[in-house]
C-alpha positions, 0 to 999 in steps of 0.5 A, a space after each residue: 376148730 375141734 370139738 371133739 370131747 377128749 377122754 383123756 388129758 395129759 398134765 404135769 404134776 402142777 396142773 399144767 395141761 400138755 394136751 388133751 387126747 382121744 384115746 390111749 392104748 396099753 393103760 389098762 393092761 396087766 403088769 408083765 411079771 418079767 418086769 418088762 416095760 409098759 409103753 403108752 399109745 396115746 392117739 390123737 392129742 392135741 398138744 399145748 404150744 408147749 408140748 408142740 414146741 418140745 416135739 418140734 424142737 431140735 434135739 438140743 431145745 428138747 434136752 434144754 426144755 424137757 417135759 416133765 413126766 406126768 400123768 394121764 387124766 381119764 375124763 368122764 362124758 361130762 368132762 370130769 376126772 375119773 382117774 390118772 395113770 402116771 406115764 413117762 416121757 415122750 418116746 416118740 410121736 408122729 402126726 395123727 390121721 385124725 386131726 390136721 392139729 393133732 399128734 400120735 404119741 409114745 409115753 414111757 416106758 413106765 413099769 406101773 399104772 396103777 390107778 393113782 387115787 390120792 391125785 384126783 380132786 
């Protein structure tokens, strides 16, 4: 099994976690003034049945079992929360070169990641 320590998770606004993850790419960059979309790159999730079972799934189980937007959970070496990003839908996903289990994904596009503060416990 895995035991590598994710920074981040990826949860929906009840709590649901969608998967838990090694890394993201472009969250902590500086909102483009042309009001261009930010993209998300989220290497090396490990995706819940549910999650796994949207990417899987045909175009038809996908438009009928969406994934609700969420967030981006940053984790501390303990584990703990530390901060959350809102970030949109899957836009696209691939398998991730590090893990057999694991995807790559592409969250967004979203035009803000500002820290969301009140979410945190």
């Amino acid at each position: 099994m895995d035991d590598i320590q994710p920074k981040f998770l990826l949860i929906e606004a009840n709590e649901h976690i969608y998967g838990s993850c090694l890394d993201a790419e472009g969250v902590f960059v500086e909102a483009p003034e042309d009001d261009e979309p930010v993209t998300i790159e989220i290497p090396g999730c490990l995706p819940s049945p549910r999650m796994r079972d949207h990417l899987g799934g045909s175009k038809r189980y996908r438009r009928r079992n969406s994934l609700e937007p969420g967030a981006l959970r940053m984790l501390d070496t303990a584990g703990d929360p530390l901060a959350e990003f809102w970030v949109g839908e899957v836009i696209d996903w691939r398998p991730s070169p590090l893990g057999r289990e694991r995807v790559d994904l592409a969250r967004g596009p979203i035009r803000d990641c500002r820290l969301q503060r009140d979410a945190l416990p």
